[in-house]
C-alpha positions as CSV (number, residue, x, y, z in Angstrom):
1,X,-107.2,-44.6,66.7
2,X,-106.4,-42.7,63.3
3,X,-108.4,-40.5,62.0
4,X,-108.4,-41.0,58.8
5,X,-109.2,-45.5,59.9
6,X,-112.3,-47.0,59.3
7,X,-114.0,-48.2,62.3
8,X,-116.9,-50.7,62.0
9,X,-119.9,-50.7,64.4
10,X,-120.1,-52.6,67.5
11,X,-122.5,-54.5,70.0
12,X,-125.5,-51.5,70.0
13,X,-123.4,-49.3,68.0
14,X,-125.2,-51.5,65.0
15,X,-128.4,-49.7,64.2
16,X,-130.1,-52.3,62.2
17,X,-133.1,-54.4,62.9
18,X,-132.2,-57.8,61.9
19,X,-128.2,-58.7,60.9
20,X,-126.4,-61.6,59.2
21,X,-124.6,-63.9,61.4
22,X,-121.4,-65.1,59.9
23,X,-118.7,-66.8,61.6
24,X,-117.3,-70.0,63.6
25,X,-119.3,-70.8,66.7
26,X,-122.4,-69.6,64.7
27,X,-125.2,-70.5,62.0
28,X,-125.0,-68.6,59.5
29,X,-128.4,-66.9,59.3
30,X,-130.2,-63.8,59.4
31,X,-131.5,-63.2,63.1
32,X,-132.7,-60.1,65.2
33,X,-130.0,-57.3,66.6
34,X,-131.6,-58.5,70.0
35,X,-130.7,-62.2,69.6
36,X,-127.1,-61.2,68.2
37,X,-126.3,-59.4,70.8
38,X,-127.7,-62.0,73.5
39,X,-125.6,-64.5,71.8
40,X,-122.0,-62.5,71.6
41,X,-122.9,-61.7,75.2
42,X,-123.0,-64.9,76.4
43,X,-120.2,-66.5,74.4
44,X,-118.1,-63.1,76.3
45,X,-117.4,-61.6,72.7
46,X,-118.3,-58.5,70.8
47,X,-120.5,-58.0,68.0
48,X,-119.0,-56.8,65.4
49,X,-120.6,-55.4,61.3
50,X,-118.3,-56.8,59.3
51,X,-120.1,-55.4,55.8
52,X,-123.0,-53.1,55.3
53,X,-125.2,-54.8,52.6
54,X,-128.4,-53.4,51.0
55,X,-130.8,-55.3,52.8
56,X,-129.3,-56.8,55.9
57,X,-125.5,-56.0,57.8
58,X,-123.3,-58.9,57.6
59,X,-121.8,-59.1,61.7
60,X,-119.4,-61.6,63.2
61,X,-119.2,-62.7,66.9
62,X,-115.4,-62.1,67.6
63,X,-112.8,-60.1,70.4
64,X,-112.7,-57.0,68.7
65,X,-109.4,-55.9,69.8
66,X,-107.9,-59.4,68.1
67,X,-110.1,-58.3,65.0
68,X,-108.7,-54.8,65.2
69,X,-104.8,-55.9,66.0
70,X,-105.3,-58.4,62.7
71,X,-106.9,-56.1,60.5
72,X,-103.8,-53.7,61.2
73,X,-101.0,-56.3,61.1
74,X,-103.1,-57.4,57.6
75,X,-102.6,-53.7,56.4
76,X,-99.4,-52.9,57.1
77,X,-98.6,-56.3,55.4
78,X,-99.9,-55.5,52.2
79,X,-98.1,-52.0,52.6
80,X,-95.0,-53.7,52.9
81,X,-95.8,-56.0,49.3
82,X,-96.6,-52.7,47.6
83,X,-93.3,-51.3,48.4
84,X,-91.4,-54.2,46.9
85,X,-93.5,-54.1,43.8
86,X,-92.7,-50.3,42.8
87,X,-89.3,-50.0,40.4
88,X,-87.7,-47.1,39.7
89,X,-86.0,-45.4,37.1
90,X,-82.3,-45.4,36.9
91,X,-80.2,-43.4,34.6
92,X,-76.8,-44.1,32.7
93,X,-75.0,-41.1,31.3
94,X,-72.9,-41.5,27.9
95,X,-71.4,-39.5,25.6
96,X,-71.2,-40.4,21.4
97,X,-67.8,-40.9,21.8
98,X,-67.6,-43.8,24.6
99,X,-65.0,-46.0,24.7
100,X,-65.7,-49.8,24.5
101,X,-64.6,-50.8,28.3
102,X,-67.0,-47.5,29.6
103,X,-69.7,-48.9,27.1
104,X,-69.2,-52.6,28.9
105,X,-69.1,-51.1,32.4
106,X,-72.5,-49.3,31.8
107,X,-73.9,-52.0,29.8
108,X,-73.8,-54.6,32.9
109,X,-74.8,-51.5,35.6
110,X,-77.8,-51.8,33.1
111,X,-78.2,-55.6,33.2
112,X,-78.2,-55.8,36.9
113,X,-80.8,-52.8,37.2
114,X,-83.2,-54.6,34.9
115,X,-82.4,-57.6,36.7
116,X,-83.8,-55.8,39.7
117,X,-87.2,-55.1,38.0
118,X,-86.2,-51.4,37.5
119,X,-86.3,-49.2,34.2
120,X,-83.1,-47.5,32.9
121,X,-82.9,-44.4,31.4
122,X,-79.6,-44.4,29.1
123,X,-78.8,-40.8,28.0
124,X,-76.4,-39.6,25.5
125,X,-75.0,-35.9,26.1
126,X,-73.6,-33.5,23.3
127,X,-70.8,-31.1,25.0
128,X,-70.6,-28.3,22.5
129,X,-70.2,-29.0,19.0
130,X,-70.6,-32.7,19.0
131,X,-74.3,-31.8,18.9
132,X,-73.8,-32.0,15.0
133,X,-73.2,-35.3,15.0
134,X,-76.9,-36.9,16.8
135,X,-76.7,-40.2,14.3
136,X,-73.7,-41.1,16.5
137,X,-75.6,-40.7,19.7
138,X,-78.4,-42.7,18.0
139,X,-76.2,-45.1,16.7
140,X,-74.8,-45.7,20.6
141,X,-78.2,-45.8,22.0
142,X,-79.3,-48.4,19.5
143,X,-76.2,-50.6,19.9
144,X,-77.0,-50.3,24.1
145,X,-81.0,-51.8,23.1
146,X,-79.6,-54.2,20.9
147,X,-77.0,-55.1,23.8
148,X,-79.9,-55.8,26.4
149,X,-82.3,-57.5,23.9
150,X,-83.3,-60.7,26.3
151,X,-83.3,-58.8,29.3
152,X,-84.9,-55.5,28.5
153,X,-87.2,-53.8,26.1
154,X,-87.4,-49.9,24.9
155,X,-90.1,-48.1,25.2
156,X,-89.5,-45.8,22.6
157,X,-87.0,-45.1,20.1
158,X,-84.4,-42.1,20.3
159,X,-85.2,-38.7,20.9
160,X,-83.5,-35.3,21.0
161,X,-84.4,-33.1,24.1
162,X,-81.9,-30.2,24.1
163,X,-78.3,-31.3,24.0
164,X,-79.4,-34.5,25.1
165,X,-80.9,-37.6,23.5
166,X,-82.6,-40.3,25.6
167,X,-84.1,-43.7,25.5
168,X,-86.3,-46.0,27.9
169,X,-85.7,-49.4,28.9
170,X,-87.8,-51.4,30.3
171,X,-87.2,-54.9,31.9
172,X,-88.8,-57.8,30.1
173,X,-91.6,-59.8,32.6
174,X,-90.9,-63.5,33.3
């Protein structure tokens, strides 16, 4: 097994005097180590600690490689959900003097990213001396928010960085 896997305690690996008997075929009670272990004997299963309480170990009579094969196929299930949740950033690149058609075509690359739970980073860049003229840029970035108003949010408004201003979307939760 991994390293770096939390293994529970077994049969007389369990170094308690008295445990907690949880499960199917059993009462659920708290009885002596000796009697546990009698009764996972004779039903041809393992005794395994589920939990380490403060008073008393919670064990459960079950086939520990089943409980092992589960527990793994349980993990790399919930690995596979976390994955799916995560969104990413994407970017769109403009300039202050995009056309109408480019300003479309980004606009719906946009729409489908939020539609994909994903945040969208819409940048404006100044190529030499259009760098005096940042209202434009603003003025493109605000008509891009405005454009995406039921689908996405911004985080914040506008800002310079450099020759470049920036702005984050972020999709709206349904």
């Amino acid at each position: 097994m991994k390293q770096n896997e939390v293994q529970n305690r077994i049969n007389h690996l369990i170094r308690e005097t008295s445990v907690r008997l949880v499960g199917d075929n059993v009462t659920n009670e708290v009885v002596d180590i000796r009697t546990a272990l009698r009764l996972a004997q004779d039903m041809g299963l393992d005794l395994v600690e589920i939990s380490n309480g403060n008073s008393t170990s919670i064990c459960k009579i079950i086939d520990y490689n089943k409980f092992i094969f589960d527990k793994k196929k349980k993990d790399k299930e919930q690995k596979k959900k976390q994955k799916l949740n995560q969104s990413q950033v994407k970017e769109i690149r403009m300039t202050p003097n995009t056309d109408d058609h480019d300003f479309n075509f980004k606009l719906n690359h946009a729409k489908n990213f939020l539609g994909d739970n994903d945040k969208v980073l819409v940048s404006v860049f100044f190529k030499g001396r259009e760098i005096t003229y940042k209202e434009q840029g603003e003025i493109v970035l605000l008509r891009f928010a405005e454009e995406l108003k039921g689908i996405g949010l911004p985080e914040y408004l506008p800002k310079l960085e450099g020759k470049r201003m920036s702005m984050m979307i972020k999709p709206i939760k349904k």
